[in-house]
C-alpha positions, 0 to 999 in steps of 0.5 A: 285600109279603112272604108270610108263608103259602103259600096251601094248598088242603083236600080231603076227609078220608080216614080221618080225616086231613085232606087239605092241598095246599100247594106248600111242597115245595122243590126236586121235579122231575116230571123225574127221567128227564131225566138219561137225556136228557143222557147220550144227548145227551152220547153222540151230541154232538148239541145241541153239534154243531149249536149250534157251527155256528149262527150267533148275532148276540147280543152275547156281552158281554151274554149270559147263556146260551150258544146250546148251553145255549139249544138244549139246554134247549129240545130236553129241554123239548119230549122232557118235553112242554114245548111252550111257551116260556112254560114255561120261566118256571117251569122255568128255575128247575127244578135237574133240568134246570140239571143236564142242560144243565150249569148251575148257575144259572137257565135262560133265560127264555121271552122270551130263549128267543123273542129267540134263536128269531126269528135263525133263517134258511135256513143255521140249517135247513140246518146242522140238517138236515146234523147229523141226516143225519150222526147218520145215517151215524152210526149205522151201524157198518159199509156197510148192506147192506140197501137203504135205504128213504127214505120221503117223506110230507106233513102238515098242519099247522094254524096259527091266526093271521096266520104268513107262508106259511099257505094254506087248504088244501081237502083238510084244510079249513083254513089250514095249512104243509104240512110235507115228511118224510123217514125211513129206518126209524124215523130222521128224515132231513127235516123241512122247513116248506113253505107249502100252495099248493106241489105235496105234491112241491114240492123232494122231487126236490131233496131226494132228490138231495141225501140220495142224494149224501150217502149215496153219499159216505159209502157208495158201494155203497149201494142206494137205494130212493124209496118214497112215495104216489101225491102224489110220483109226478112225471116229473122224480122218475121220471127222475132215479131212472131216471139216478142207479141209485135204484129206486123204489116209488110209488103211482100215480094210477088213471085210464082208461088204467090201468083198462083195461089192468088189466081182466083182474086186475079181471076175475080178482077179480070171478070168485073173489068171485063163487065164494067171497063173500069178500073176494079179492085179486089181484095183476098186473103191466102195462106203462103209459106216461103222457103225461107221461112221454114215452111210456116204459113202466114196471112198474106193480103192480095190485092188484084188490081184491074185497069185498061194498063193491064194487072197489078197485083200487090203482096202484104204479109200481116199478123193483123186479124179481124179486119177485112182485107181490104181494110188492113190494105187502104187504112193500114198498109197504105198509111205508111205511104206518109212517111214518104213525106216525113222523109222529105221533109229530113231533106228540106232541113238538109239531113242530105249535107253528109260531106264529111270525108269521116263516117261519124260526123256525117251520122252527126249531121244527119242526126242534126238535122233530126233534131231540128225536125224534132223541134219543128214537128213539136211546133206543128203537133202541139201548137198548130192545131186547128190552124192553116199550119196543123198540116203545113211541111216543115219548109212552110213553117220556116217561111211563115213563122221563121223566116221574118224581118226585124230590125235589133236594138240591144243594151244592157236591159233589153234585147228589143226585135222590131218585127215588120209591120208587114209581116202577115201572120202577126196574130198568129206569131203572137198566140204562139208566144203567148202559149210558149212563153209561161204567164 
């Protein structure tokens, strides 16, 4: 049966006027900004490029929707916080994101979405993962001179239902995949799945081996440095990095042969809280070689810290030299501390929605979830410099940049946005069209 009226609801009066909500708007957008998104994808060919090298068993006789269009709507969706496929039942008809993905007709539906989701297999994770690292390369005009940092880090990931490889997790008290991250920087390298009943280092060897040779074909001169928590301090890690020329800076679990060689920056520490009932820092380096590792002896970086809470002493095994311990602790190993916010922010574009019952869509999803970070870290990097924005998290910049209202007018000429007159970043929005958008 046809609705002749669309239902409404009232709300208190303001001023006399009567205060009616009707969703009779036409075409409005809360997505405005997506269009910065699309300009930025089309600059870094980066949905193209991996779409062209996934494989898609659909039938194209059949098929609507391109696998391009398909990765594209679902990447832009999770950068505007879309996290689910079901979504995509009412936003496939939004005409701001036909436009950034380049159609002009309604977009895929959440179940053809999901059917195109659960093809993803091995070489669909490793053909992802092979365009971030050259997004990387990419984004270098020349050799870095700098040494580059790879930090490895682990992280939950809650699952709630019956999905393949979920594990209780005593640590995180609950069933969780145990996802592995590698960033340099800010820029995501790694985003792999990985069930919770593996080591935290389970395949980071692999990994690292596979980045540094890639890295080295395409900078043969580069130094690398491994930087990860006490989790990823393993001999056969220690030992690859000691043959291939890779420094490395990584914390160490404390134990009583550690204890007892670091007695004397244990003791310094205690002496000056004593003096001066502040908190005192003191730092040291000692020569230890665990059994494990074959009895080599490497540098280890004590910090012995003294406070009214007692001692806490910390363990940091290094290759680094010519700086003083206390150095290479502060500037060095505590700087791996900001991936924890990198980490978050995989999280805030919803790198967590692995529900899949299958182990290789859910890979899929979070790689998704990497991409769209990859497009938005780009934006920040590049283009927010010297702005109120340069160190803004990815949920700030959907919710000033992204996330504007604007009314939608298409024909056979023009695709028009008429974006609020309200919107407070205006200045702003239209210098970075301006730079996305070649003159």
């Amino acid at each position: 049966m046809t609705k002749c009226t669309t239902p409404s609801a009232s709300f208190p009066r303001c001023k006399g006027r009567q205060v009616i909500a009707r969703f009779d708007g036409g075409d409005v957008t809360s997505d405005g900004g997506i269009l910065l998104l699309r300009q930025l994808d089309r600059e870094m060919g980066l949905t193209r490029a991996v779409a062209r090298r996934l494989s898609d068993e659909r039938d194209a006789q059949r098929c609507l929707h391109r696998t391009e269009t398909l990765v594209r709507q679902r990447v832009f969706g999770l950068a505007l916080g879309y996290e689910d496929l079901n979504d995509h039942h009412a936003l496939r008809h939004d005409i701001a994101l036909q436009t950034a993905v380049d159609t002009d007709g309604v977009l895929a539906s959440q179940s053809t979405l999901c059917r195109f989701e659960q093809q993803a297999d091995r070489d669909w994770a490793i053909t992802i993962h092979e365009e971030m690292i050259e997004q990387f390369i990419r984004s270098f005009r020349r050799p870095p001179k700098k040494p580059l940092y790879l930090d490895f880090d682990a992280t939950d990931d809650r699952v709630h239902g019956q999905q393949l490889g979920r594990h209780f997790n005593g640590y995180y008290n609950h069933y969780i995949f145990l996802p592995l991250f590698v960033f340099c920087g800010d820029q995501l390298l790694v985003s792999y799945l990985r069930p919770a009943s593996l080591d935290a280092a389970h395949h980071a060897g692999a990994i690292l081996a596979l980045l540094v040779r890639r890295l080295r074909q395409a900078w043969p001169e580069v130094k690398i440095v491994f930087r990860g928590d006490s989790g990823f301090c393993r001999p056969l890690i220690l030992n690859w990095c000691d043959r291939h020329g890779v420094d490395y800076i990584i914390g160490l679990a404390g134990n009583k042969r550690l204890a007892k060689l670091a007695l004397d920056i244990d003791y310094t520490s205690a002496i000056r809280f004593e003096k001066s009932w502040e908190k005192e820092r003191v730092f040291g380096f000692i020569e230890y070689a665990a059994k494990s590792w074959k009895e080599r002896r490497r540098k280890v970086i004590v910090k012995s810290e003294t406070s009214r809470r007692g001692f806490n002493t910390r363990y940091v095994v290094t290759s680094l030299r010519g700086c003083s311990a206390e150095w290479l602790y502060d500037h060095r190993y505590c700087a791996r501390g900001e991936m924890e916010n990198r980490i978050k922010e995989q999280q805030f574009l919803f790198s967590d929605r692995t529900s899949c019952h299958e182990w290789w869509p859910n890979q899929y999803r979070l790689l998704l979830s990497g991409l769209a970070y990859l497009l938005l870290e780009r934006l920040r990097r590049i283009y927010l410099k010297r702005t109120a924005f340069a160190q803004a998290q990815v949920n700030t910049l959907r919710l000033k940049l992204l996330k504007i209202g604007a009314v939608i007018t298409r024909n056979t000429r023009t695709i028009r946005l008429m974006l609020s007159s309200q919107y407070p970043e205006q200045d702003l929005f239209l210098k970075l069209a301006s730079k996305l958008v070649p003159g």
